[in-house]
C-alpha positions as CSV (number, residue, x, y, z in Angstrom):
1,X,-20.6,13.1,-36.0
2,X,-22.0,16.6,-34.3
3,X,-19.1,18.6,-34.8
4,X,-20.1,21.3,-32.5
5,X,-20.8,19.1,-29.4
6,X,-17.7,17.3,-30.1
7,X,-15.5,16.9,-27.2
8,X,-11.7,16.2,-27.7
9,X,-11.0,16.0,-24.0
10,X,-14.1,13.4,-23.4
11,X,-12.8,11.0,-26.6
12,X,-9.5,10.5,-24.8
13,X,-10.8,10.7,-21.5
14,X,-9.0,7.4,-19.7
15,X,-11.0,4.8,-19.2
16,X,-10.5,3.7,-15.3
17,X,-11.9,0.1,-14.8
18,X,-11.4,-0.9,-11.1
19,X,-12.7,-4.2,-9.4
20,X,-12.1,-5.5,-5.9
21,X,-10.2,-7.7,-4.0
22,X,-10.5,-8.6,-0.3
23,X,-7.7,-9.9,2.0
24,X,-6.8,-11.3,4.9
25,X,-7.7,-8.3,6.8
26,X,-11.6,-8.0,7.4
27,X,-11.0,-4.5,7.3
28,X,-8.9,-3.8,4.2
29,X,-9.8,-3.9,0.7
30,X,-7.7,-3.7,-2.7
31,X,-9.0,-1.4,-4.9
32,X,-7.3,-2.8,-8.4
33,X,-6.7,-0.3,-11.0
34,X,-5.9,-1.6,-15.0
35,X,-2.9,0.3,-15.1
36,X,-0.3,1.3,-12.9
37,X,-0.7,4.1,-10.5
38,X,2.7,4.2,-8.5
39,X,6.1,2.7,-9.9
40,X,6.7,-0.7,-9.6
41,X,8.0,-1.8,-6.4
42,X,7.2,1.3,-4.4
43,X,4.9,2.1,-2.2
44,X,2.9,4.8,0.0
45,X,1.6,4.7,3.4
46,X,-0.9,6.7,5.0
47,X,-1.8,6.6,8.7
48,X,-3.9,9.7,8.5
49,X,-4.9,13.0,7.0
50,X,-1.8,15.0,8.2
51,X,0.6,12.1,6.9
52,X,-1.5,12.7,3.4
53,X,-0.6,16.1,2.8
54,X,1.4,14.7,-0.5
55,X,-1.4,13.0,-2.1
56,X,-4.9,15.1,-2.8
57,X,-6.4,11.8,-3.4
58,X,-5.4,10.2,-0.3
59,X,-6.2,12.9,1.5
60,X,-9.7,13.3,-0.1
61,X,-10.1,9.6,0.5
62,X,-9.7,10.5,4.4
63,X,-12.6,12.8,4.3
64,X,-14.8,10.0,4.2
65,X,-15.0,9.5,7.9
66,X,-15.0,5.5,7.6
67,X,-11.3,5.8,6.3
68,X,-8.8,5.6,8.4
69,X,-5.2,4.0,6.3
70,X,-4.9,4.6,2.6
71,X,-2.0,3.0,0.6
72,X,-0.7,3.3,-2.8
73,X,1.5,0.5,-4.8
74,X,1.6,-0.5,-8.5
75,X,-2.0,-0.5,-9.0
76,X,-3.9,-0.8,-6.7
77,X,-5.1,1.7,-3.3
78,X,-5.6,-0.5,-0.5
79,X,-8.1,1.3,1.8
80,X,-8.5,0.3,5.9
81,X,-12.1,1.1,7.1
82,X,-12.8,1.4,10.8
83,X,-14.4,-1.4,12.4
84,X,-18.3,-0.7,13.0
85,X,-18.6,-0.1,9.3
86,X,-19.6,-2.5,6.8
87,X,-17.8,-2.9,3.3
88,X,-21.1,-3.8,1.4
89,X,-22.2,-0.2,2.7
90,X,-19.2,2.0,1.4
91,X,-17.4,-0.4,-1.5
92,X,-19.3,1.1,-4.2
93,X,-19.4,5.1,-3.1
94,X,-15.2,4.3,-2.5
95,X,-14.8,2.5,-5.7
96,X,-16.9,5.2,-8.1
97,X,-14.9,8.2,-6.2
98,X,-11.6,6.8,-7.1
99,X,-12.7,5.9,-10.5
100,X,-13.9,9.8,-11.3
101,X,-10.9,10.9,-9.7
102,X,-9.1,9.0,-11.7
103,X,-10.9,9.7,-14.9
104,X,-10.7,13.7,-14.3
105,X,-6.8,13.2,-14.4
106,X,-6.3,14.6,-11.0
107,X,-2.8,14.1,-9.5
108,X,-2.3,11.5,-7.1
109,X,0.4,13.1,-5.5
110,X,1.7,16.7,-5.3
111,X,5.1,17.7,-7.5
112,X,7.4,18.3,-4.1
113,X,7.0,14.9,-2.9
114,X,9.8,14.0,-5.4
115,X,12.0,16.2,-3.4
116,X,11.9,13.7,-0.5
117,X,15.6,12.4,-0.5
118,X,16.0,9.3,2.2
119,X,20.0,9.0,3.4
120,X,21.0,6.1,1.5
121,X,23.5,4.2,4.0
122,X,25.6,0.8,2.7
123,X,24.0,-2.2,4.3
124,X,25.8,-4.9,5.6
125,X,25.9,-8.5,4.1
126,X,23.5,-9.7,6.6
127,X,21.2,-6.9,5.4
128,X,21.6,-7.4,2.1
129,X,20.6,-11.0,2.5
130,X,17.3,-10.0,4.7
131,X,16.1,-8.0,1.6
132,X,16.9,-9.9,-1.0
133,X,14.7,-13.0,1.3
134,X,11.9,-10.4,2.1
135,X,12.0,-9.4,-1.5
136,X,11.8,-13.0,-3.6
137,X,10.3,-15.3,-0.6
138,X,7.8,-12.6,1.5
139,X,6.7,-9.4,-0.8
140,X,4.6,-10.7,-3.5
141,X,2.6,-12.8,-1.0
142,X,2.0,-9.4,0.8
143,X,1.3,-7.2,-2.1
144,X,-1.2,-10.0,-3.3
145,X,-2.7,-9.2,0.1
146,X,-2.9,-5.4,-0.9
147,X,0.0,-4.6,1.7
148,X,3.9,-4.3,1.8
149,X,6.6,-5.3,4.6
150,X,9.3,-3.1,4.6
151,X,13.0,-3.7,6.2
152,X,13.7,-0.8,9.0
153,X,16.7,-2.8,10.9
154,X,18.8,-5.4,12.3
155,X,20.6,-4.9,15.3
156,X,21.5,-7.8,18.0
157,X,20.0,-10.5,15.7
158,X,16.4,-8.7,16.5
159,X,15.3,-8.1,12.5
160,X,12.3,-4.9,12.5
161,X,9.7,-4.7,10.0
162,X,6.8,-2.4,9.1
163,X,3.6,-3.2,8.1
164,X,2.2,-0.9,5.9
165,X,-1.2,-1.1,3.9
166,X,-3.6,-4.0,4.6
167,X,-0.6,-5.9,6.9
168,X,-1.1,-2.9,9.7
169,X,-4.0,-3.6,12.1
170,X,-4.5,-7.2,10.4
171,X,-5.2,-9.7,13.4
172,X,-3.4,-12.6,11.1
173,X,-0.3,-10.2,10.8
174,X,1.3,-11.5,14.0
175,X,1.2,-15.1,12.3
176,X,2.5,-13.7,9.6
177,X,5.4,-11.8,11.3
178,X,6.2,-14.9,14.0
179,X,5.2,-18.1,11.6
180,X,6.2,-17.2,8.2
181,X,8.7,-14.3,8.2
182,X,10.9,-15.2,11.3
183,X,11.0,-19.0,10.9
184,X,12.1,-18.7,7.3
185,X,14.9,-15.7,8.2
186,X,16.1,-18.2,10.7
187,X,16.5,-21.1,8.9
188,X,18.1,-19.4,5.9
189,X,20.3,-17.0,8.3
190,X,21.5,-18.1,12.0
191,X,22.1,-14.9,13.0
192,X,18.4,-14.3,12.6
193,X,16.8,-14.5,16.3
194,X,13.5,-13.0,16.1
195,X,11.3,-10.6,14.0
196,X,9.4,-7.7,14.9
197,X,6.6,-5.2,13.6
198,X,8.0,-1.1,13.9
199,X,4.8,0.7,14.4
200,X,4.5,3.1,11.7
């Protein structure tokens, strides 16, 4: 070995391997990651730039003027294009930016986003039981799809939901919401009259 072009910083450089996966949104794509890039169960929305200002790389991402939703969970980025544009025109430019990115061991997100403290409130019994049915019966269908429904309420047997990721803007989501989510909630719960998407 050349000692004097050796590079210690090149030989444990990560190697990023990323491969695609489409969904049921024509206008979404998973882009898979062999490790994790977010903690297991959590997850990261972004509408646009100025909801970005945590993550460089989600914000980079939105510079490309075809972006216009980036989300993060376990590992994979799900990215939402805008309509007139064609994946097989921007998969591959998308897919080798996140890859260097990755590589050159940029941060994802920015250290204060930690300091981000949600009130943590008691839920009732019926809440308890929506999330534990979202959770075993509904989220990894969704994350599968490279998107994540999130509980926001239930108040006068009306159950709310967002939609983040690939589920937001999907034209099968309303299926999904009306079909899937709300006729299972309300034959496992009785209390259960309908379920709704909370714009996000």
């Amino acid at each position: 070995m050349d000692m004097e072009n050796y590079n210690k910083d090149q030989l444990y450089k990560r190697h990023v391997n990323l491969y695609l996966e489409a969904n049921p949104n024509p206008n979404s794509m998973k882009f898979v990651a062999n490790f994790m890039l977010f903690p297991e169960g959590e997850s990261m929305d972004f509408a646009s730039v100025k909801d970005a200002a945590h993550s460089p790389l989600a914000t980079q991402l939105f510079y490309f003027d075809y972006v216009n939703r980036v989300f993060f969970m376990n590992n994979f980025i799900t990215i939402t294009k805008s309509e007139e544009t064609a994946w097989v025109d921007i998969q591959d430019p998308l897919k080798n930016f996140i890859k260097d990115y990755i590589e050159a061991d940029k941060p994802l997100f920015s250290d204060d986003i930690t300091g981000e403290q949600e009130e943590i409130q008691e839920d009732s019994e019926s809440v308890k039981k929506i999330k534990n049915i979202l959770e075993e019966y509904v989220k990894p269908a969704v994350e599968q799809d490279g998107g994540a429904i999130i509980f926001d309420s239930f108040e006068k047997g009306i159950v709310k939901l967002q939609l983040q990721g690939s589920c937001s803007g999907c034209p099968s989501s309303t299926l999904t919401l009306k079909a899937g989510i709300e006729n299972l909630l309300k034959s496992m719960m009785p209390e259960v009259e309908a379920v709704e998407a909370e714009s996000v």
